[in-house]
C-alpha positions as CSV (number, residue, x, y, z in Angstrom):
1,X,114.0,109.2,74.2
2,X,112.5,112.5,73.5
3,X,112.0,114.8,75.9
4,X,108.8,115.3,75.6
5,X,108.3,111.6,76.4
6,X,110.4,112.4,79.7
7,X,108.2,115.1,80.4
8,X,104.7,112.8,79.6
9,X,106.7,110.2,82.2
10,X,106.7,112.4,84.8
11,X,103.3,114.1,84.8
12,X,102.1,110.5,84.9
13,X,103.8,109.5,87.6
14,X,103.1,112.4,89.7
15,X,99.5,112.3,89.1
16,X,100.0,108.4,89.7
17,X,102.2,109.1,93.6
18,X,99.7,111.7,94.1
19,X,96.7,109.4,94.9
20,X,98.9,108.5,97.7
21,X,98.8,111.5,99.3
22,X,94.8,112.0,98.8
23,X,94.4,109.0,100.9
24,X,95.0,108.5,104.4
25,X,96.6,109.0,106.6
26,X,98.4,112.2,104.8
27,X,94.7,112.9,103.6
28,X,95.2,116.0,101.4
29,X,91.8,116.2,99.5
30,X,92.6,119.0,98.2
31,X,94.7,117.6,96.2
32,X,92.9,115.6,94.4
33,X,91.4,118.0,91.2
34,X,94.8,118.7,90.9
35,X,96.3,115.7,90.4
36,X,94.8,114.8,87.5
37,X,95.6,117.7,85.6
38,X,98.8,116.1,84.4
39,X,97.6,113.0,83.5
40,X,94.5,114.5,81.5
41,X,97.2,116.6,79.9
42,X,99.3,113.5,78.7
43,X,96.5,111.6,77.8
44,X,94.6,114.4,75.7
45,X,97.5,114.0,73.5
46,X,97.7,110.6,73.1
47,X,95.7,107.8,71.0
48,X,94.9,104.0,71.0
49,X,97.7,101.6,72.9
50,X,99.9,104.5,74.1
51,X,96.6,106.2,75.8
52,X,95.9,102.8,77.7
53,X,100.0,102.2,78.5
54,X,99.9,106.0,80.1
55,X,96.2,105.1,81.9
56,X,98.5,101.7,83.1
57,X,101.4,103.7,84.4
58,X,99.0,105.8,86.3
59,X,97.4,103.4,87.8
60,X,100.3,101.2,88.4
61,X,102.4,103.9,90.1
62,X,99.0,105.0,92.1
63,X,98.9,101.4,93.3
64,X,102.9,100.8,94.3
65,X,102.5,104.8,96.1
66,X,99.5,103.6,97.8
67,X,100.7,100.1,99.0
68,X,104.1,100.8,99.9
69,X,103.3,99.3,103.4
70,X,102.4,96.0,102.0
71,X,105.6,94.3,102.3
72,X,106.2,95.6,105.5
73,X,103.1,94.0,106.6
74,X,103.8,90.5,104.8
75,X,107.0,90.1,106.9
76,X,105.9,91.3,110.2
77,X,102.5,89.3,110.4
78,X,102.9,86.2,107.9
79,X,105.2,83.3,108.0
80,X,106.2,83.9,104.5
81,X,109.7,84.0,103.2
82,X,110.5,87.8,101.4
């Protein structure tokens, strides 16, 4: 893999982890206008189904950042097997 493609992975996952932090309880607003710059980057230079696979990856490592404490939960609270 290229290493620019290495380098698009990365900026897309750290704008991705980084909604984590904007949300409580770290709550680092700040960050936010930030956070986006790398993503914006990857995704100014991309077109069609690899712009919406990047948007995915975003999203997908925003989401697994964000609800890291889900499983936790599921086991403590639930009678459900993990």
């Amino acid at each position: 893999m290229p290493r620019w493609r290495w380098l698009a992975l990365l900026a897309l996952s750290f704008s991705g982890v980084a909604q984590a932090f904007i949300s409580p309880p770290a709550n680092w607003v700040v960050l936010h206008p930030v956070s986006w710059v790398p993503a914006f980057w990857v995704f100014s230079r991309l077109r069609g189904v690899r712009a919406l696979l990047a948007g995915w990856w975003v999203g997908a490592t925003a989401n697994a950042a964000i609800f890291y404490w889900l499983v936790h939960t599921v086991r403590e609270f639930s009678n459900l097997t993990t």
